[in-house]
Each structure stands twice: as C-alpha cells, then as structure tokens.
N, C-alpha and C positions, 0 to 999 in steps of 0.2 A: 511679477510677484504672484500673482494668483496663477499662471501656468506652472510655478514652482511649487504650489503645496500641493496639488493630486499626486506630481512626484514625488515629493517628501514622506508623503503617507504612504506611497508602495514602499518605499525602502525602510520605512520604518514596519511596514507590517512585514515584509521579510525578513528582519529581522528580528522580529516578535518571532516569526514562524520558527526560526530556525532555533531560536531559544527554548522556545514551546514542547517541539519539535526532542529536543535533547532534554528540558527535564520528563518530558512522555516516557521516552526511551530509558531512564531509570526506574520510573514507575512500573513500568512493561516488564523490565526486567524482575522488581521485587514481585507482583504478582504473579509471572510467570514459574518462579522459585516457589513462592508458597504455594500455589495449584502441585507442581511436581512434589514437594513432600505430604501435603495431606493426602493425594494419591497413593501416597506409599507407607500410611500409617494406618493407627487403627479408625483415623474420623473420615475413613475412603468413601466407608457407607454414608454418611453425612453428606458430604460431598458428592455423590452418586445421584442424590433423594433430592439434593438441590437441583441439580442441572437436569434431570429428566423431572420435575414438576410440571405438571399438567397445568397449560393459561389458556384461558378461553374467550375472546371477545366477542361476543353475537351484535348486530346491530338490523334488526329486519330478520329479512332473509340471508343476509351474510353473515358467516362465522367462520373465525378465527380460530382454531385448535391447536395448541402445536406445543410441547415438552419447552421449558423455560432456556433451552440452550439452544432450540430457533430462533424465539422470539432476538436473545440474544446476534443472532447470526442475521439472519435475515430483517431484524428491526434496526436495533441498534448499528448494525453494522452499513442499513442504509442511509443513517446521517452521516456516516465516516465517510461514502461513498459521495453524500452532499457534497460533503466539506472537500473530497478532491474534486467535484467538480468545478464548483467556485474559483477553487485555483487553479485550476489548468485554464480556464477563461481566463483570468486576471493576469495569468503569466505568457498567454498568448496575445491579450489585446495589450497590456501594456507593460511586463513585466521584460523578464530574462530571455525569455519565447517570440517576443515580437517583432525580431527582425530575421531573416532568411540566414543573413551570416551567424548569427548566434545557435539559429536551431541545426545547423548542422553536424559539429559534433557531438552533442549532447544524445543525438537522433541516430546516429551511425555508432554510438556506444551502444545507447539500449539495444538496439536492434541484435549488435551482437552477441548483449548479455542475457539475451531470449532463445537466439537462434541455436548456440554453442550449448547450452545447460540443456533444451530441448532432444539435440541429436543425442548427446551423451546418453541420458535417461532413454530413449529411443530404443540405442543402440543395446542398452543392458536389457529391455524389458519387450523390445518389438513380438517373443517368439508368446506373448502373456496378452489377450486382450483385451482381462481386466486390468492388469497392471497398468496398461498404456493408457486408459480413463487418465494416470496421472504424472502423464509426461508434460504439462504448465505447473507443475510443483514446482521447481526449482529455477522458473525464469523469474520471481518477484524479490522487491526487494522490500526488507521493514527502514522505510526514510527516519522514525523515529531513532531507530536503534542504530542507523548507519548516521546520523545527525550527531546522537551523543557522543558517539564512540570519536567524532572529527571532534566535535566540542573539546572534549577532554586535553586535547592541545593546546587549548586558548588560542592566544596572539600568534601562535607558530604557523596556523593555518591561513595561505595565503586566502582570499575574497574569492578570488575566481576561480580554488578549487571546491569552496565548499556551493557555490553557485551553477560547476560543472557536476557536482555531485546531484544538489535537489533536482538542475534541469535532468539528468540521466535518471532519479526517481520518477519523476513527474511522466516522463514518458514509457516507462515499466509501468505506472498507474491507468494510462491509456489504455497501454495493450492486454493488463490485464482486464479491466473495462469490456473490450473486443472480447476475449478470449471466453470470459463468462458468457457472453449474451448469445457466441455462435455456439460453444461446447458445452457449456453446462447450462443451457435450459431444457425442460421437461418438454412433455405432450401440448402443443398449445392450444389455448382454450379460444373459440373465436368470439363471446359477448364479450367475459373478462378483458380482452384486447383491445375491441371496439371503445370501451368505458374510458383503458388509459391514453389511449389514441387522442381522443375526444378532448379528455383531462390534456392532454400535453399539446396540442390545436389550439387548447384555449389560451395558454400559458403562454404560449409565442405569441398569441393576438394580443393579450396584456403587454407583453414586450414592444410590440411594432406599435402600440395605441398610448403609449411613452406611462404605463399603470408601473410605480416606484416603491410601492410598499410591499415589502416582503413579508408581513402578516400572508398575504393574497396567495402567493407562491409556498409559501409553506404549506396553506390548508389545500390547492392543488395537489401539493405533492404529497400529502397525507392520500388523497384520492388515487391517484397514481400508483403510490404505491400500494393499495390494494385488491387496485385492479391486476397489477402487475403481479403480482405475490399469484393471486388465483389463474392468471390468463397461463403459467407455466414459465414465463420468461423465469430469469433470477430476481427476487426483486429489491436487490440492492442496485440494478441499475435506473430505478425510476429517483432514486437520488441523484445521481448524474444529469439524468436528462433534464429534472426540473431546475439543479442547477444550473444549468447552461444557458436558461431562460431566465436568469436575474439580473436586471440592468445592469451594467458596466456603470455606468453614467448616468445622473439626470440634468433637468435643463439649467439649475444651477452649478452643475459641475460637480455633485457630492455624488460618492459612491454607493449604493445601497448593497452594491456586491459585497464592497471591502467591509462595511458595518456589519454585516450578516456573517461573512468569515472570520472577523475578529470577533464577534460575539459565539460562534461554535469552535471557533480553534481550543482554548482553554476548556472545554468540556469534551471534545471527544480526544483530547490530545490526553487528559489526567483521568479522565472521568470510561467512558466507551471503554477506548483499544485498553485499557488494563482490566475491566473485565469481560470482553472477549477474550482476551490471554489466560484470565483466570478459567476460563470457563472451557476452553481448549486445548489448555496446556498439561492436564490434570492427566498422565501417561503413567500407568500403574507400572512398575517393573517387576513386578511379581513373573518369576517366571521366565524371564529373559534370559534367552541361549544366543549361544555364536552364530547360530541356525540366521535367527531375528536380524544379527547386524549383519548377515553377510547377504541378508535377503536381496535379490536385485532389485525389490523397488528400493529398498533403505540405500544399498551403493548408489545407486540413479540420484535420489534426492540430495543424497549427501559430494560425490561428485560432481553432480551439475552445477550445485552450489558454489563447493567450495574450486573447484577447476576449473567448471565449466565459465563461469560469469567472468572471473578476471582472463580466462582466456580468450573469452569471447569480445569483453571489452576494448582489453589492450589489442586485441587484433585487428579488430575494425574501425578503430582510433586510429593506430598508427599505418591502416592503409590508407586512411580516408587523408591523413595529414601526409602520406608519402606521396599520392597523387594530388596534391595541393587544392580539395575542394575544402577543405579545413585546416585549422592555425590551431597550432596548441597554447592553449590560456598560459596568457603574460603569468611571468613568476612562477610556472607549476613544470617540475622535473618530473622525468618520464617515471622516474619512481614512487612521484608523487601521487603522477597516476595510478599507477601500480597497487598503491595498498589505497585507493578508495574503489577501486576496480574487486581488490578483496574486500572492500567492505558490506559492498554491495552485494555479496555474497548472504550477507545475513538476512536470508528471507522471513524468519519465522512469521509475524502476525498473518502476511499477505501469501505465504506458502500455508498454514494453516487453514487458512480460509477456503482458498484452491482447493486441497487436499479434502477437506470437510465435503466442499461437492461433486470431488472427481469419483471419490469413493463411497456417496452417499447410498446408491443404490448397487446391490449386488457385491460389492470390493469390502465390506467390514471386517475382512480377514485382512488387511493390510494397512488398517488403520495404525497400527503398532511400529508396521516399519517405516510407511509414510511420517511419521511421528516423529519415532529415533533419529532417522534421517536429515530431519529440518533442525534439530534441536543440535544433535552432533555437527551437523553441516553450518551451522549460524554461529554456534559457538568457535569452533575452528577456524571459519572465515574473520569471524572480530579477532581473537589472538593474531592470526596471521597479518592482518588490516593494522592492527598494533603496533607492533613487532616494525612491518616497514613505514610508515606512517614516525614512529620513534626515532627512526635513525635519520630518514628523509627529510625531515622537516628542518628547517633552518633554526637554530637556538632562538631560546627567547630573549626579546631584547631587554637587557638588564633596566631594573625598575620598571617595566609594563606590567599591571597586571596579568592575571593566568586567564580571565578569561573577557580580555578587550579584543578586539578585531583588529 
C-alpha cells in the first residue's frame, strides 16, 4: 500500500501536468493574439513604454538595471526554467524516463527534431554570420501549445502517444538547456561565478545532508541566480541547476520535489509563459514586404519548423525502430506519429526566447523575420498537426466524454 501512493501521485501529477499544460496553451495563445494586435494599433506606443520600462534593484554594491522585458526574460523566465528542471528529475528518477527502454525512442526523436530543423536553417543562412547566431530557432518545441492542440482530441488520443509526445518535449527542454549555456552566454565574469559556484556547492551539500525544505533551495537559487545573471552565463539556467538539487524523496517517503512542482506548475503554466508571450509576441507589421518573408532567416525558421522537425522526428524514429533498438508505442499508428511529429513543430514561446538571445547582440535587423518565421512556422505546423491527428486518431467511443483519457 504505501509503495503505491508515491506512484499514484506521479500519475496523478502527470496528469495534472498535461491538463495544465493544455489550458497554458490556450492562454499562450489568447495573449499571444492580443500582443500582435496592439502591436498593430494605435496603443503600439503604450505598449512600447511598457516593455522597455526601466527596473532597478540595488542591494549593496549590487545592481540590477535592466528595461522591464529582461526582467521578464531573464527573471521570470528563470522559474519556468525551475519548473523544467524539477521535471526532467522527477521524469528521470521515477517517471516515463526511468527506465533505458523507455528513453530510447523518445531520445532518438528529439535528437532528430534538432538535428534536421538545424541543418535546414544552416543550409539557408551558413553564407550570413549573423544570421547563423540563430540556427537553434527552430529545434524547440512549446509543450504547452503542442499538449493543447493533442488535448483537443480528448478520449481519441491514445496514453502513450501523448506520453511519447511530453517524453520527445522533455528532452528538446534539455537540449535547449545545453544550447543556451554553450551558445548564448556572454563574456564571463570570474567573482560573479565563484559566488554561484559556491551557491550551487552548497545546495548539493543540503541534498547529500538529507536538508528537505525547499524554502532553503529557493533562497539559494534567488542567490544563484544573481550571481549567474552578472557572472555572463544566461541566467535562466541557475533555475535548472538549483532544481536538480531538490530532493526526490524524504525519509518518510514524501516528495518535496513533487510539492514544489505542483505548487509552480499552475503559476508559470497560466500566470509566466503568457506574459512572456505577451511581452515577445508584440511584432509590428507595419511595413512588411515579400522582401521580410522570403528573408532566409524567416524561411530557415519557418522550414526548420514546419519540415524540418517532422522530418527529423519520423526519420530517426523509424530508423531507430527499423534497427530494432526501439518498439513503437502500443496503440499509436505511424500516422499518429506523424502529426505529433508536426506538432512539435510549434516552437513559439521556446523558439522566441532562443531568438531573443541569438539575436540580442549585433542581429536586431532580423528580429522581424526571426519573428515572422516562428509565428508563420507554429501556426502551420498546429494546422498541419491537426489535419492528421483528425483523420488518424481512432473515433471516439460513443458516450465517452471529449475530454477523459
């Protein structure tokens, strides 16, 4: 009995997650919509005056400066970064990740929904050396919006496609994790480093010295991450790291991981990533020529996306299953794979954010078609994700409701 409820409460917070998860992904949507039209009216300037607002935190000798759509980016966006890291722990000690046979297809998808969307964008932009700053545009995927868009099916979606879908998120969440900390960090600073180094030393000894209260780990990772923010890293990864460092388990058996993720998932999942969206989505079209969409960074972003990811996916799924180091999930047609392979395609919040610092310095002349590109590319890809997903999916069984499992 009691080795059955820590199991009961993962399956029950994965499924919290992935409810969460999909009404996020409507919210994303409606704030995303409303940034693009007041962009394109007359409360632009409004709009403008908010996101570049000066915030300033001094504490000491340290200060914080930076226009209120950092703070956004780099603050906010480091609890989001929290909140994946808690689950990528929880899904590898004990969830969908924790066994070698499971993580293999999952692992051999992402891989190729990175690798494929990469050369693409590569391929269009290699002769441009700013351009190529943002060739990881197009390998991320937004879990919220590729969750709703499976939701919207209900009962027709079998369990262990939409479990092949979060695992193939989950590890797009990894690599974009890597991606930021080798490509987009700055000059780095050697005190600033020493401090988070120190801060994140300590947080492991709290772990290993069995310390359970995540009060503790938070005001660490408050530390962390301002050492990190200054030391040049990115420092949305000092989110990660200090997650990684919150007990799985204590010696009664309760999770203080899973409490701390079920108390952030309802706020960065409704609350956060809708305004970050709001706050990066805001793409003026004032102006917009054929010139803008036929830009190669905007075709790179947009075919990597919408091409490159299902191509990448399905290919390295079904080589990985033709050489039989991987089985493809009970109940799920290769079509089925297919349109979550384009769903996946819908990068926006996590291609946004990319974009934000591939092009932060030097590339602001391609903020626009990096933009176009994610927006055109995400939207295409859900239609298309749709479309097969609609026809593929087995009717619903009469009298089930629309959205039971």
């Amino acid at each position: 009995m009691s080795t059955s409820r820590p199991a009961n409460r993962l399956a029950s917070a994965v499924r919290q997650f992935i409810q969460l998860e999909s009404a996020g992904g409507t919210i994303l949507l409606i704030t995303a919509i409303a940034a693009l039209v007041i962009a394109n009216s007359p409360l632009v300037g409004y709009y403008d005056t908010l996101i570049d607002t000066p915030v300033a935190v001094q504490i000491g000798a340290l200060e914080i400066n930076k226009p209120l759509l950092l703070w956004i980016n780099d603050g906010l966006m480091a609890v989001f970064f929290f909140l994946i890291g808690l689950e990528v722990k929880r899904e590898f000690l004990e969830g969908e990740l924790s066994s070698p046979a499971q993580i293999i297809l999952p692992a051999v998808g992402a891989l190729g929904g990175m690798v494929v969307p990469a050369a693409i964008y590569i391929a269009l932009n290699g002769d441009d050396a700013v351009a190529m700053d943002g060739w990881a545009i197009p390998v991320a995927t937004d879990i919220a919006f590729a969750l709703a868009l499976l939701s919207a099916f209900g009962s027709r979606v079998p369990l262990t496609l939409k479990v092949f879908l979060l695992s193939v998120a989950i590890f797009d969440d990894l690599a974009a994790i890597v991606i930021i900390a080798v490509f987009y960090s700055d000059a780095l600073s050697l005190t600033p480093m020493v401090i988070g180094g120190s801060a994140l030393v300590l947080a492991v000894l709290m772990n290993r010295l069995g310390v359970t209260r995540t009060s503790a780990y938070v005001l660490l990772g408050i530390v962390l991450w301002a050492a990190v923010l200054k030391s040049g890293v990115h420092a949305t990864l000092a989110g990660v790291l200090i997650a990684l460092c919150v007990p799985m388990r204590d010696a009664k058996g309760q999770s203080p991981l899973l409490n701390l993720e079920h108390d952030l998932h309802a706020p960065v999942a409704l609350v956060i990533l809708p305004i970050f969206a709001f706050a990066n989505a805001g793409l003026s079209l004032a102006g917009l020529s054929p010139d803008d969409i036929l830009h190669p960074v905007t075709l790179g972003v947009l075919a990597g996306l919408v091409i490159g990811k299902p191509l990448g996916i399905m290919g390295f799924v079904g080589a990985a299953i033709a050489v039989g180091i991987a089985k493809r999930p009970a109940g799920v047609s290769w079509t089925m794979l297919f349109g979550v392979s384009l769903a996946c395609g819908i990068g926006f919040t996590m291609s946004l954010f990319i974009a934000g610092l591939a092009f932060a310095h030097g590339g602001s002349g391609y903020f626009i078609g990096d933009r176009i590109g994610i927006l055109i590319g995400s939207v295409a890809s859900a239609a298309l994700a749709y479309a097969v997903l609609h026809f593929s999916l087995p009717a619903r069984r009469e009298g089930a409701p629309a959205d039971s499992e």
